[in-house]
N, C-alpha and C positions, 0 to 999 in steps of 0.2 A: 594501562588498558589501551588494545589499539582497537579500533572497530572497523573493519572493512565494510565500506558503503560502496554500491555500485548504483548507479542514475543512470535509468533509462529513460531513452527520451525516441519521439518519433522519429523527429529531425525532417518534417514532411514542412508543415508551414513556413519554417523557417528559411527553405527553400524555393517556397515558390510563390510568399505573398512577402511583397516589399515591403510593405509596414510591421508585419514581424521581423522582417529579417533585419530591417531598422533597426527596433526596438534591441535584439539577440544577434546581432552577425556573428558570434562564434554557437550558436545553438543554446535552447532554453537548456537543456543536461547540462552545456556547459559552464554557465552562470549560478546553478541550481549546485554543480560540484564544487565553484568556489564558496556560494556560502557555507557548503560545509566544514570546506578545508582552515575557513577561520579556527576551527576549535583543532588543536593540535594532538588530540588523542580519536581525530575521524582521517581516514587513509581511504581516498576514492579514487574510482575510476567510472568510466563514462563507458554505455552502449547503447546501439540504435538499432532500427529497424531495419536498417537496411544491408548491417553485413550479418554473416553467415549465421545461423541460428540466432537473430534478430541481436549477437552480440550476446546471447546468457548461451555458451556452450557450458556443457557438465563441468569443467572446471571454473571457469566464471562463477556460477552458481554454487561449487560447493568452497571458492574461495570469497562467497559476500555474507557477510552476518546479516545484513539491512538494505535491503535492496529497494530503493523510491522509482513509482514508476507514473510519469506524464505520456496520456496519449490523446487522440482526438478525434482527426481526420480519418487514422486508418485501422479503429480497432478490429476491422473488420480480414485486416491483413495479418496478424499476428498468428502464427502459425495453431493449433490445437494441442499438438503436442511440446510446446515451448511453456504453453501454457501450464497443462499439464505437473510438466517439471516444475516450474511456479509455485506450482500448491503443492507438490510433496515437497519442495524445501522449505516451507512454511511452516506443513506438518511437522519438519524437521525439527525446527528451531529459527528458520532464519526469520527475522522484520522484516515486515511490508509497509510500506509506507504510500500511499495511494494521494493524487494531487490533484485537482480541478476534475479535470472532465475523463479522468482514471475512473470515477464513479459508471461509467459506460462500458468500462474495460472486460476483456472477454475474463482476466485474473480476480475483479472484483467480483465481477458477477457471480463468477463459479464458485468464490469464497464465500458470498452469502447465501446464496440459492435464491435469490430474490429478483427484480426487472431491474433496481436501483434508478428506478425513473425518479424524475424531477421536472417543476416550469423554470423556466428560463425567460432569461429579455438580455440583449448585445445593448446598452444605452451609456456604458461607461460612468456612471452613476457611482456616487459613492456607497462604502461599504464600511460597514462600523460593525469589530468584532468585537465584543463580549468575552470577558473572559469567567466563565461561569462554573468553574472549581480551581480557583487560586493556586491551590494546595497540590494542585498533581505538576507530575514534575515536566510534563509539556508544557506547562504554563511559568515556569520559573522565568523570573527577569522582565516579566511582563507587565507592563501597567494594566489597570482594571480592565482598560478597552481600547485602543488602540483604530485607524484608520486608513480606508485606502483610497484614494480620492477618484477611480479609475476602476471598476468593477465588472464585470459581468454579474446579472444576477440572478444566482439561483433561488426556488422558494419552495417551500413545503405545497403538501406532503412528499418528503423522502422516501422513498419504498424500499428501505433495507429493514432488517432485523434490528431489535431495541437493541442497543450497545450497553455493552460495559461500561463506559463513563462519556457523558459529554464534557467538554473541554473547552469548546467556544460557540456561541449561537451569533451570527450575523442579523444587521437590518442593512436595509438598503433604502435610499432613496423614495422609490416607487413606494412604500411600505411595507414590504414581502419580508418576513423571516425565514432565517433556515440554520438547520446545524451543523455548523461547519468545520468541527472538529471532535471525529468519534474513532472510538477505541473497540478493538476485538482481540480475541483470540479464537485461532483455530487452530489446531494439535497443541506442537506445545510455540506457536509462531506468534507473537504482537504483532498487530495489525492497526495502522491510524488512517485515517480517511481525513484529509486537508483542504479545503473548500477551495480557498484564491490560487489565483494562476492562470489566466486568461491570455492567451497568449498576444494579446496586441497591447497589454499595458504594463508597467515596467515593473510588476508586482516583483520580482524575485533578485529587484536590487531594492529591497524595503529592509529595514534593518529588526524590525519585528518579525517580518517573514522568516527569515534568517535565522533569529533567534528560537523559533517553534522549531523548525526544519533540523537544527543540532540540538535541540533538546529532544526532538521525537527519536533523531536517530539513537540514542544515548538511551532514550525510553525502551527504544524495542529492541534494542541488542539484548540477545539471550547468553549469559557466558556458557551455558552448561551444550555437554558437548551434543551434538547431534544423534536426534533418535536414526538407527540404519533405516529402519525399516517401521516408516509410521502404518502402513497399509497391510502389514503381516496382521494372519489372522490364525494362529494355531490350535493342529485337531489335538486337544491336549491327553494322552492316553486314561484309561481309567487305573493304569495300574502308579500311576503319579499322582493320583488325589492327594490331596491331604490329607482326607480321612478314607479310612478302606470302605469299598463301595463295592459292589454285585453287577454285573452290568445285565440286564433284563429288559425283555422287549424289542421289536423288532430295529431293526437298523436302517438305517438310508446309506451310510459311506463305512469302506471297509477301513478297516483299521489302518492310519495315517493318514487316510488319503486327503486331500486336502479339500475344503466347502467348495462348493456354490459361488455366484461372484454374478 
């Protein structure tokens, strides 16, 4: 099995605030692609915001099974249509993997149809994840609960949709809990939402981080092949029912033509 992962990443802070670029001089994507590359059946490549179709041109995207994607500063720049193509490769089949303050992102949002707000505090503050269903296989290799001594911290209420599974709830410091590892589906696409990754503290040379991040990608690669067209909506004839039918009563579309939209 090979899984093609592609990691997007801003590449904005790591540019222009010295203590990230500290923490990352080769870019968060690019630290975020080596702990994938540990596991030898993950084959990545890196893209950013800043070359051409933000780096997912149509073949980019229809060569990624699992695409992770960190953003922050500039979700507000990511094109609509980039987007877009996003969520029909999802519908496709491909994994999304969503990281930190991705929670903002114009791809989650649009995935959930929710604000996906959250409270927040910058205090660096520890972070103690929970591993709160053992048994799913994002959580393989993991101790019960695990820590990060350098945190941002998020806390409820989370304004997404209930998930399919939670996977891990955080506490912090301050007191504040939150869920920080949840699972979707939209068409036939896995989708994980991953809490840490704060870009000023060295979360993603953590060897549990590490460890979530190739077992999510592993999680949400889909082998079966991609749907073409998850958005087709066909006028199906009545002379192809299954069962013979009359057609009777007025009509709104003539025969073929295609719905409303």
């Amino acid at each position: 099995m090979n899984i093609r992962a592609t990691v997007w990443g801003e590449n904005v802070h790591e540019r222009k605030n010295a203590v990230v670029a500290e923490v990352y001089p080769d870019g968060m994507h690019t630290q975020i692609a080596k702990l994938l590359a540990e596991d030898a059946q993950i084959t990545t490549r890196t893209a950013t915001l800043d070359q051409p179709d933000h780096g997912l041109t149509d073949d980019v995207l229809a060569d990624t099974d699992v695409l992770l994607w960190w953003g922050h500063a500039a979700h507000g720049d990511v094109q609509d249509e980039i987007v877009e193509k996003v969520a029909n490769r999802v519908w496709q089949g491909m994994g999304l993997i969503l990281l930190h303050s991705a929670h903002f992102s114009k791809i989650f949002k649009r995935l959930m149809g929710t604000p996906c707000a959250l409270s927040w505090r910058e205090a660096g503050e520890r972070e103690r994840l929970w591993v709160t269903n053992p048994r799913h296989p994002i959580a393989a290799g993991l101790p019960p609960h695990f820590e990060l001594e350098n945190e941002e911290m998020y806390g409820e209420p989370f304004s997404v949709p209930e998930p399919l599974e939670t996977v891990f709830i955080s506490w912090f410091q301050g007191g504040e809990v939150f869920r920080s590892g949840l699972t979707y589906r939209r068409g036939a696409g896995n989708i994980f939402y991953f809490r840490p990754g704060h870009e000023t503290y060295p979360t993603y040379y953590d060897k549990n981080v590490g460890t979530v991040l190739r077992n999510a990608v592993t999680w949400a690669y889909n082998p079966q092949p991609a749907i073409e067209d998850p958005t087709k909506a066909p006028n199906v004839p009545v002379e192809t029912a299954l069962e013979p039918i009359t057609e009777r009563g007025p009509k709104l579309h003539a025969k073929g033509e295609e719905g409303l939209r």
